[in-house]
C-alpha positions in Angstrom: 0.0 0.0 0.0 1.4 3.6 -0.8 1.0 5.7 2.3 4.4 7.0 3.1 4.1 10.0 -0.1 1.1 11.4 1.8 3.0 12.8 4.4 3.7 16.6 3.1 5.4 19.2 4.6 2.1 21.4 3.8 0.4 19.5 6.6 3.1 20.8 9.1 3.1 24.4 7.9 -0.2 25.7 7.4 -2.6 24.2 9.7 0.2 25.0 12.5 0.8 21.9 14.3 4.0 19.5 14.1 3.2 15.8 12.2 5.0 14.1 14.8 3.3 12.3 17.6 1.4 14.6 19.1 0.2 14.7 23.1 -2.9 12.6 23.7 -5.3 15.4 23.9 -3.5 17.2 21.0 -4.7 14.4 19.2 -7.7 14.1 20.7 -9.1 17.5 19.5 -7.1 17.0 16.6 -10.0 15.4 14.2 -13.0 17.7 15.6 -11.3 20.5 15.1 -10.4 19.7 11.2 -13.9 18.1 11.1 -15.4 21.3 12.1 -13.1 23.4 9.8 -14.4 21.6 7.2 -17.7 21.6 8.1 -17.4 25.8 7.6 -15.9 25.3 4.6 -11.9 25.0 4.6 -10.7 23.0 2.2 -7.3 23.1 3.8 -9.2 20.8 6.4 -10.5 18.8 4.0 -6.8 18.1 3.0 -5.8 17.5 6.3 -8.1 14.7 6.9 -7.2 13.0 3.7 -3.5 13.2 5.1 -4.5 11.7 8.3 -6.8 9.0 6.8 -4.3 8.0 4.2 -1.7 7.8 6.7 -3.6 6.6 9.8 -2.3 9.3 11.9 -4.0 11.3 14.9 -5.4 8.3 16.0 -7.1 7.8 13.0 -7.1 4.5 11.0 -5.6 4.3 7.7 -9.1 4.6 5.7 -8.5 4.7 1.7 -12.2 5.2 0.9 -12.5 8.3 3.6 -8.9 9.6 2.8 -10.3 9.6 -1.0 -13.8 11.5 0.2 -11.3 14.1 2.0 -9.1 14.6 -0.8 -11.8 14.7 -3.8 -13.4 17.5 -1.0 -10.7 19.4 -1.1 -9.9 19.0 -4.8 -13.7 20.7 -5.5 -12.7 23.5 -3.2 -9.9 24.0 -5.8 -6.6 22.5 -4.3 -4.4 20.9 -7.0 -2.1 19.1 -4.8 -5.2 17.5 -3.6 -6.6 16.5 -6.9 -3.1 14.2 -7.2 -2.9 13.1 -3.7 -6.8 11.5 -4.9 -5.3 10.1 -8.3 -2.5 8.4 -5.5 -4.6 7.3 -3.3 -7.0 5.8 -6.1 -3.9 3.7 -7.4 -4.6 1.3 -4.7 -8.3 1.3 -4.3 -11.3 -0.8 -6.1 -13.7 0.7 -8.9 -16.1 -0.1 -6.0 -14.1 1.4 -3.2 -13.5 5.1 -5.3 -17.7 4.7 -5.9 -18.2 4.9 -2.0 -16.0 7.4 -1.5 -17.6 10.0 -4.4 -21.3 9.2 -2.7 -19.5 9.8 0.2 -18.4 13.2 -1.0 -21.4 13.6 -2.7 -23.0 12.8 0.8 -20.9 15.5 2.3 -21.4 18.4 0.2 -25.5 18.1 0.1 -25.3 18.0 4.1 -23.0 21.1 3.9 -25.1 22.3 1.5 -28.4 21.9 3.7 -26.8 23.1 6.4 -25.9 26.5 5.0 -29.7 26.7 3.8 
């Protein structure tokens, strides 16, 4: 499985936090705090949670189909790197698996969508 190319130095410098193991309650509020974030909108989140489901990080496990949903998220929001981390992560999924992921994304963006209303 490809999961070591994930791990960017753009996860380190923008969303402020170090990629190394983290205190437990920094990585407790790790994932609610990007899930919120990208619940408002910030597909810098969105590209964060793809990094840590790809990777199984932040206490996270390593979840192709989600890391996929978070990285085709953040690929709509109009982040290239994104876009090619989605085509990577893709490599090693199923015609099946990449189908759950866009309904997941799909899923996503109508309850983002509804919420906003």
């Amino acid at each position: 499985m490809k999961q070591a190319w994930i791990a960017s130095e753009r996860l380190i410098e923008p969303a402020g936090f170090i990629a190394e193991p983290a205190d437990g309650e920094a990585d407790a509020l790790f994932l609610p705090e990007r899930l919120a974030a990208a619940a408002m909108g910030d597909g810098s989140a969105c590209f964060d949670l793809g990094v840590v489901f790809s990777t199984g990080s932040h206490g996270a496990a390593c979840d192709l189909i989600e890391a996929h949903k978070w990285f085709n998220l953040a690929a709509v929001a109009g982040d290239e790197e994104a876009a090619q981390c989605r085509a990577d992560v893709a490599e090693d999924m199923t015609a099946r698996e990449i189908a759950e992921a866009q309904r997941r994304a799909r899923q996503w963006l109508a309850a983002s969508a509804r919420g906003a209303a």
